[in-house]
C-alpha positions, 0 to 999 in steps of 0.5 A: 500500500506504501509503494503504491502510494510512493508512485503516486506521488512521484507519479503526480509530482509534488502536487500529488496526495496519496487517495485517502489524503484527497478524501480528507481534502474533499471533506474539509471542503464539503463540511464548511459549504453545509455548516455555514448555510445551517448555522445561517439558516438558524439565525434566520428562523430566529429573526423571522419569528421574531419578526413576527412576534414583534408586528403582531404584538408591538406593531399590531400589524401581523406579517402574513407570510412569516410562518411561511417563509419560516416553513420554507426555510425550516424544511432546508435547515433540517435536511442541511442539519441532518447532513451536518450531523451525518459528517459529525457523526452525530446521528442518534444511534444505540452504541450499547451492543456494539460497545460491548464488542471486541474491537475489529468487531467494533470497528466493522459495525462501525462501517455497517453504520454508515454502510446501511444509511447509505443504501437507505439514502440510495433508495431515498433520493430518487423519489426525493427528487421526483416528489419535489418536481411533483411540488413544482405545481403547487404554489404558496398562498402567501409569498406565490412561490413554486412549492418546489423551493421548499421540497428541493430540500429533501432531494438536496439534503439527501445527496450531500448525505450520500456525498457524506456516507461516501468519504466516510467510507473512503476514509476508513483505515481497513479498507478490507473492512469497508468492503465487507459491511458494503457487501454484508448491507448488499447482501441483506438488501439484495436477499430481501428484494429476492425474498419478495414474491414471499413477503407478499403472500406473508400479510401482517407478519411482514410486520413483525419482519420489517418493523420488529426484526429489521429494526431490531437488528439494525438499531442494535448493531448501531444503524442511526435510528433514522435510518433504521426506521427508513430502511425497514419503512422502504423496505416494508412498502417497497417489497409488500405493497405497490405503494409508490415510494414517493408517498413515502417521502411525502410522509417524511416531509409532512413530519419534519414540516410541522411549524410547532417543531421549529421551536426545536433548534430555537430552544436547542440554540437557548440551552447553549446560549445561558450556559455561555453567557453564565446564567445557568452558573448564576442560578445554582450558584444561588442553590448552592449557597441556600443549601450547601451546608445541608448534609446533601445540600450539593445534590438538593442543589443538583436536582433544583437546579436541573429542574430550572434550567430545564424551565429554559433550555429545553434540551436535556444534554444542554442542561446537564452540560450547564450544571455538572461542570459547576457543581461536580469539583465542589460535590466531589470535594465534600467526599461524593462518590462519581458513580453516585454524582453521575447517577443522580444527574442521569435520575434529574434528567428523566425527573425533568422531561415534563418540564417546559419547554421540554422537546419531548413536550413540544414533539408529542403536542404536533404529532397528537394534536394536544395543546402545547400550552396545556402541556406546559402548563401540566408539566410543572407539578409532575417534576416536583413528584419526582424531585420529591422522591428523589430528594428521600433519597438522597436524603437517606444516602447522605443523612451521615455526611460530615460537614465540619469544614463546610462554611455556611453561607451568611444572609449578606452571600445569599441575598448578594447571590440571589440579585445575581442569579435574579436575571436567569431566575427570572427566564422560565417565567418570563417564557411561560408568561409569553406563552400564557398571556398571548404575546407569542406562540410555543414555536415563537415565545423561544426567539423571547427567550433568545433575545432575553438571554442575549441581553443579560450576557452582555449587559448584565453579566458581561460574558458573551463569547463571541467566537463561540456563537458560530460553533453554537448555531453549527451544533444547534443546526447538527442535533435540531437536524438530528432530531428531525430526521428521526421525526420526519423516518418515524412519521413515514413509518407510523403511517405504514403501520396506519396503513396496514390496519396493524394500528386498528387491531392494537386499539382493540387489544390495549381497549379489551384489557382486563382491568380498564384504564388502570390496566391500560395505564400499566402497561402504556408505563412498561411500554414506555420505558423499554420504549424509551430505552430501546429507541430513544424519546422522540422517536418513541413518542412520534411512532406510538403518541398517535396510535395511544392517544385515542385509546386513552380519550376512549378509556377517559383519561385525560390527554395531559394526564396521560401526556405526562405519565407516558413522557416520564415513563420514556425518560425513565427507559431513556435515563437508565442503564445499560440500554438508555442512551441518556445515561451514557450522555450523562457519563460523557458530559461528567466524564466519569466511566459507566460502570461507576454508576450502575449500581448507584442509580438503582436507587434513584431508578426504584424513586423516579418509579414510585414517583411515577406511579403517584403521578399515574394514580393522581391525575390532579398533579398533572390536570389541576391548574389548566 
């Protein structure tokens, strides 16, 4: 392989880069031509809604075409993310199995990774394209523009992720390796398409082929689950139905284009922003000096101040990215043990999913039609449960601290921390309060927040990172296009299911169990959290929201109330080991290995549970202040 490399060179002159070398070139080249119109397109979502707030609110002159030109710009800023995401690596994948791999078997799968969303994306970007001429036809009402402009999108978005999965591969270090995923991924593909004339005589037992085997496999070797969810819903409607794939990718659009979801990367882009500018160091630095002379005083301080910055950010790895590094060396000081540290902010993280402006809150109202304002609204008190419940235990485990060299924080200290920290204290309300009052919608009242968090760095705190802000809007653009990529897979695949009668017949089975809502109630919590477990929150709530919600309207449980017993039950399976990925995003942010907290966290699991149940038993906690 040297030699050859050698006389290329000497082949090509002093211009000449060995092959791998011209791959880095190119995808040195590539990344910044996708990042920098991603990072753009944020910042314009940001002014058009803002925009938009401000005329209809200030101005009493409302815009008409701003939600349009957000819609249009929203759908480019996903599929642009998306890629970005692709290149970074950074598409939401299980990595539990494969961690626990030898590494050449590691490193194959690793391949297949890419190797399976790259035949995903092979089948996807032709009916792409021939669904974005098909939009050529169909106008907007308002700016009078070919809907093509919108739709050209996903047909884009897809080729610079194939041009993406193709320099992954060539960038591999073995390429022996490489050749072997592409021909197992070939093999499979092409077994399956061979297999067809069968699955059509086969029914509704393709379902369990493609939506519970084929997903399985792939989720569990690694596959990105967007592309997990593509494949099998492409390969479902491809080999079983005369479908055209186009609808598919209608589908696909119509989930990643609900207006609500804009408020996603907005809301991703704010958690970065009170973590740069210092307020989220204020607020629990405020914490800190109430209660840290309490024995346990740092971890009630660690719950509390999950809880508020949850209020703001709404992304749960922002939130623990602006706390853990504040809290951690002081707590580690007093004599915490890191599994426990680890533990308890994995435990905060499913304690807080109800929290508004949770994602998870804002994905399940489009995609079920429950108010977003309700569920914000509903979503305070269940938290406080589980914060509660929690708090027994840390109380139990820390009732024998020894706290002689803890200086206890005077009245003077308190009241100087709280004026500093009175600013970002004062965010969570200030967004609710736009929200209640009128002045701006869930998927606008983010760009107040925004604007708000701006102007306490600069002003008020005196710490705003310039040269941060690019890299912020990126990673805002990569995980917001992430998210809306699984959205946009899970949509296609539920309406499969919707097709196929398969949602009818579970209706039937969950509203004849024994035991009526109780029973009903019982299992959609054991569904959640392996759910949540095995594929991720998001995900879990856009395949299965649609299909629960009007079970449970017909067994009488209220939507909210149900919302939020089925959102923390997802947070439970996504927060606990050794399947749940927010676990491990935990342990990455801490820096502390995995294994320290298995055992800890049992402890903090068996309360989130009793917690949980409370919620479940009580529907007041969720419905008594709408």
């Amino acid at each position: 392989m040297a030699t050859t490399q050698h006389s290329h060179a000497v082949l090509g002159g002093s211009a000449a880069l060995p092959p791998r070398r011209w791959v880095a070139v190119l995808d040195g080249a590539l990344g910044p031509l996708v990042e920098i119109p991603a990072a753009l397109l944020v910042v314009a979502e940001i002014l058009v809604l803002l925009a938009g707030v401000v005329s209809r609110y200030l101005l009493h002159q409302p815009i008409v075409w701003s939600d349009e030109l957000a819609s249009i710009l929203f759908l480019w800023l996903a599929m642009l993310g998306a890629a970005v995401a692709f290149r970074r690596g950074e598409h939401m994948r299980m990595t539990a199995v494969v961690g626990m791999c030898p590494p050449p078997v590691r490193a194959f799968l690793d391949l297949v990774a890419i190797a399976a969303p790259l035949a995903f994306l092979l089948m996807v970007v032709g009916p792409a394209l021939e669904f974005a001429e098909e939009e050529m036809f169909i106008t907007t009402p308002a700016l009078d523009l070919p809907n093509a402009w919108r739709a050209a999108a996903l047909p884009v978005g897809s080729a610079l992720m194939l041009a993406m999965a193709g320099l992954r591969l060539l960038k591999a270090a073995d390429w022996r390796r490489t050749v072997w995923a592409l021909a197992l991924v070939a093999v499979i593909a092409g077994g399956m398409m061979a297999l067809e004339p069968v699955f059509r005589g086969l029914g509704n037992y393709n379902l369990l082929i493609f939506f519970v085997g084929l997903v399985a496999v792939a989720v569990l070797a690694g596959v990105p689950i967007a592309f997990a969810f593509g494949l099998a819903t492409f390969g479902y409607l491809a080999l079983t139905t005369h479908t055209p794939l186009l609808v598919v990718v209608g589908r696909m659009d119509e989930g990643m284009s609900h207006l609500i979801l804009l408020s996603v990367p907005l809301f991703v882009f704010l958690g970065l922003l009170i973590e740069m500018t210092g307020m989220a160091a204020a607020m629990v630095s405020f914490l800190a000096s109430l209660l840290g002379h309490v024995r346990g005083g740092l971890s009630y301080v660690l719950v509390g101040a999950m809880y508020l910055v949850s209020g703001i950010s709404g992304s749960k790895a922002a939130d623990m990215a602006a706390v853990a590094p504040v809290l951690f060396p002081e707590m580690k000081n007093r004599g915490a043990k890191p599994g426990d540290l680890v533990a308890l902010l994995s435990a905060t993280g499913a304690q807080t999913e109800t929290i508004p402006p949770s994602l998870v809150l804002i994905t399940l109202g489009s995609v079920t039609g429950v108010s977003i304002s309700a569920l914000f609204t509903g979503g305070m008190l269940p938290g406080v449960v589980l914060a509660i419940t929690l708090c027994a235990v840390v109380w139990w485990r820390y009732r024998g601290e020894d706290l002689s060299g803890v200086r206890r924080a005077g009245a003077g200290e308190i009241g100087r921390k709280f004026l500093i920290a009175l600013p970002a204290l004062a965010l969570p309300f200030v967004i609710r309060a736009a929200v209640v009052e009128g002045v701006a919608t869930a998927t606008e009242v983010s760009t107040i927040g925004i604007i708000y968090s701006v102007l306490a760095g600069l002003l008020i705190y005196r710490r705003f990172d310039w040269a941060r802000l690019g890299p912020m809007l990126v990673d805002t653009a990569s995980l917001s296009g992430a998210i809306l990529l699984i959205i946009g897979a899970a949509t296609s695949m539920a309406w499969a299911l919707t097709q196929s009668g398969f949602s009818g017949q579970l209706a039937a089975v969950m509203a004849g169990l024994p035991g009526g809502a109780v029973m009903f109630m019982a299992v959609s919590i054991v569904a959640f959290i392996v759910l949540g477990s095995v594929l991720e929150g998001i995900p879990a709530i856009v395949l299965f929201g649609p299909l629960l919600f009007p079970i449970a309207r017909q067994m009488g449980i209220h939507d909210v109330h149900y919302a939020m017993v089925v959102i923390l039950s997802m947070g439970v399976g996504l927060f606990a080991p050794p399947f749940g990925v927010g676990y491990y995003a935990a342990c990455a942010i801490s820096r502390i290995h995995p294994d320290e907290g298995m055992k800890p966290i049992v402890g903090y699991i068996l309360a989130l549970i009793a917690g949980l149940i409370v919620v479940a038993a009580v529907p007041w906690i969720s419905t008594g202040f709408l």
